[in-house]
C-alpha positions in Angstrom: 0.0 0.0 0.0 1.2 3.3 -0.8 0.2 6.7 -1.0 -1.5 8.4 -3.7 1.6 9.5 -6.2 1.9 13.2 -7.1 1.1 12.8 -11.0 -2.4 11.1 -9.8 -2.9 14.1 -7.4 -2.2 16.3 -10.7 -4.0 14.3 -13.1 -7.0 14.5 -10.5 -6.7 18.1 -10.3 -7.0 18.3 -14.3 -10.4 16.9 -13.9 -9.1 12.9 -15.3 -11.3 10.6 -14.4 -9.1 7.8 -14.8 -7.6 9.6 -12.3 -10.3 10.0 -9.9 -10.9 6.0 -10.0 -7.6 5.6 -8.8 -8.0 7.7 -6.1 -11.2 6.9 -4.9 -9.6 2.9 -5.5 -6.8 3.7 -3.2 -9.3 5.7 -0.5 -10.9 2.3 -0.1 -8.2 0.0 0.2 -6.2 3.0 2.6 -9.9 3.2 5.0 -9.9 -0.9 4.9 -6.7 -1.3 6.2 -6.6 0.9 8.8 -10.1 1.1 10.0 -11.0 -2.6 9.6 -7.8 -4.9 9.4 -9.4 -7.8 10.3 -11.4 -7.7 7.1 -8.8 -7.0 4.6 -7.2 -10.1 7.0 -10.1 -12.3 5.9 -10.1 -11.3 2.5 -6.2 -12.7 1.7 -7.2 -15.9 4.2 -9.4 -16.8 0.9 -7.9 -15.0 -1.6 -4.5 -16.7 -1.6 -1.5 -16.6 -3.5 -1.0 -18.7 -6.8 1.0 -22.1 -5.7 3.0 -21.3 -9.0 3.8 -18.1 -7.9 5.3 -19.1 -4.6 7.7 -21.7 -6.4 8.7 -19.2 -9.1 10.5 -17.2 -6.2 14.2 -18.1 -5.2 15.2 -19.3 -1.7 17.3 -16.4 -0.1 18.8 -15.9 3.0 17.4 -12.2 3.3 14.1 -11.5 2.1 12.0 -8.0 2.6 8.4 -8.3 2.3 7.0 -4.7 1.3 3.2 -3.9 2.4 3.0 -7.1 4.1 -0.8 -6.6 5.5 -1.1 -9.5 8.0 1.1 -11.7 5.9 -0.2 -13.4 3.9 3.0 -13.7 1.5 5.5 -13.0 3.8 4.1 -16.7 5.9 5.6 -18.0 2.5 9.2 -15.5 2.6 9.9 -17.4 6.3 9.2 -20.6 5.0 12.0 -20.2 2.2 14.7 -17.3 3.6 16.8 -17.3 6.8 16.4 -13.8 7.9 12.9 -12.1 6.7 12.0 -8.4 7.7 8.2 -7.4 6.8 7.5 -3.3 6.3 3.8 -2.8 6.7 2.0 0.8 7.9 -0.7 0.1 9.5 -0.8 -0.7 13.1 -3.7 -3.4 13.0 -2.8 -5.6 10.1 1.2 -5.8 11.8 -0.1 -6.9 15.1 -1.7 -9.6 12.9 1.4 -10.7 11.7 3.5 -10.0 14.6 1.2 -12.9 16.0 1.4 -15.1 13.4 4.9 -14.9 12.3 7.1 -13.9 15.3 10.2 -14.4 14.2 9.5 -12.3 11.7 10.8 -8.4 12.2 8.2 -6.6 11.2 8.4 -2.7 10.8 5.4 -0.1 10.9 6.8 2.0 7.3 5.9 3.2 4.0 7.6 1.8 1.2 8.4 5.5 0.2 10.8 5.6 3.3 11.5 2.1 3.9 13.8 1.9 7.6 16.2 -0.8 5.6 19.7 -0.3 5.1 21.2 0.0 1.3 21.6 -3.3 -0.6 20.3 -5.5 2.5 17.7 -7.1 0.7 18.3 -10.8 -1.4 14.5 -11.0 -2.8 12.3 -7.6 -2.0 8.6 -8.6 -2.4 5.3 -7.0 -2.7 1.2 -8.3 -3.1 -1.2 -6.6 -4.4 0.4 -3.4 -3.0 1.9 -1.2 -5.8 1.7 0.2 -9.1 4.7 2.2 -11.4 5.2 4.7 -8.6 8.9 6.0 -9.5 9.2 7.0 -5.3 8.5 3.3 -4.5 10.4 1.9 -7.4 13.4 3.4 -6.8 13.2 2.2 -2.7 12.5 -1.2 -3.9 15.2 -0.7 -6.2 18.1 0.9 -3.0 17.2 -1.9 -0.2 18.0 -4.8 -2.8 21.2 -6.2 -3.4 23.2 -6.1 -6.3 22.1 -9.6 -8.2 19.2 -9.7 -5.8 15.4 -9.7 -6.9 12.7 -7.3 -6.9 9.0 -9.6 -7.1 5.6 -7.7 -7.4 2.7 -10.1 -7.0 -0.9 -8.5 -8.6 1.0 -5.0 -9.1 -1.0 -1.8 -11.0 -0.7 -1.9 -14.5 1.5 -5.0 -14.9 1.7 -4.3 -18.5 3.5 -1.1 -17.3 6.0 -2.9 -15.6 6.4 -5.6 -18.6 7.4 -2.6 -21.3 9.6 -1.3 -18.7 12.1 -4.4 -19.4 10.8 -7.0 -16.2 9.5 -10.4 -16.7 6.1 -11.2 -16.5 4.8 -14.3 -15.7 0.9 -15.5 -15.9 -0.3 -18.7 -13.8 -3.8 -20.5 -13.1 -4.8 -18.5 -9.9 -5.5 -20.7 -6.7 -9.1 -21.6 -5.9 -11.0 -19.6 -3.5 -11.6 -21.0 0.0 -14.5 -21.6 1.2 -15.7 -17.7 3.0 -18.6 -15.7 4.2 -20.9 -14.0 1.7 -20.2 -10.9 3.3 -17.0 -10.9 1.8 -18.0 -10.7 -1.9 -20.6 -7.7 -1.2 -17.9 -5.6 0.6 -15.0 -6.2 -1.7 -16.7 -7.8 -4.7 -15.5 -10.1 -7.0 -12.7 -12.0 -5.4 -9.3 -12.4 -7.6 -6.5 -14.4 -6.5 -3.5 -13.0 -7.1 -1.7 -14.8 -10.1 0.5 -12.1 -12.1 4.0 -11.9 -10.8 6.6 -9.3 -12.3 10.6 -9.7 -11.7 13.3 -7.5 -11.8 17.2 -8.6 -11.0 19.1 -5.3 -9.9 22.2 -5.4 -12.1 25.8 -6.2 -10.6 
């Protein structure tokens, strides 16, 4: 999750409407995460990550796990890398995940000022939490290693992302769990996340 970027506060201000869509987009998701965490947390408990997905991502020692919500990728990050550190702003959906995954360090941030040191980062991740935003980009970009990988599950605009020279990759999405009607009318149709886009930060 991220704020809303400058050139969507300008485009809104020029009267875009694509613009407006965004924002009102990113007003939701910003007021669900931080008013009602435990809803967005039983959202990603049936919307789950494509098994695919998960395999396609290399073991590390140190992996960063960027807009982490309760976790729901970054269960899979400590199953795979030594050291994992998960940046997440909202106070609600971390103390989800402190719960879950305590040896996890997880960090209250925003990816536009991520607290990580330069290159520290083997595999930097995200899910469902960013779109081309040149501010978060470039952090991404700083707190991974030379060699190491940048991985955005279900970004904004992925077709942004693939003309900008990273791989995209396309996989059956995993089936929905079982889950309370509720859930449909308050977030409507549910959509696994199955699009993942890579970047290796050159040596």
């Amino acid at each position: 999750m991220s704020k809303v970027p400058p050139e969507d506060m300008r485009m809104l201000e020029a009267g875009d409407p694509s613009a407006e869509e965004r924002l009102l987009r990113a007003m939701f998701w910003t007021l669900t995460y931080h008013l009602e965490p435990e809803r967005w947390d039983q959202l990603a408990q049936v919307e789950l990550i494509a098994p695919a997905i998960i395999a396609a991502l290399p073991a590390v020692a140190r992996a960063l796990d960027v807009g982490a919500g309760s976790g729901r990728l970054t269960l899979h990050l400590a199953e795979r890398a030594e050291h994992v550190v998960a940046v997440e702003p909202s106070v609600g959906l971390l103390e989800l995940l402190r719960e879950r995954l305590p040896r996890v360090h997880a960090i209250a941030a925003w990816a536009e000022a991520l607290p990580v040191l330069d290159s520290w980062s083997q595999l930097t991740t995200a899910c469902g939490a960013f779109g081309p935003d040149p501010e978060v980009l470039r952090e991404l970009e700083r707190v991974t290693c030379d060699g190491g990988v940048v991985a955005l599950i279900n970004p904004e605009e992925p077709e942004w992302f693939e003309a900008h020279g990273w791989e995209r990759c396309d996989v059956e999405p995993a089936a929905v769990e079982q889950h309370e009607r509720w859930i449909d009318d308050f977030f409507g149709p549910l959509d696994p996340p199955r699009v993942l886009v890579t970047k290796m930060k050159a040596r």
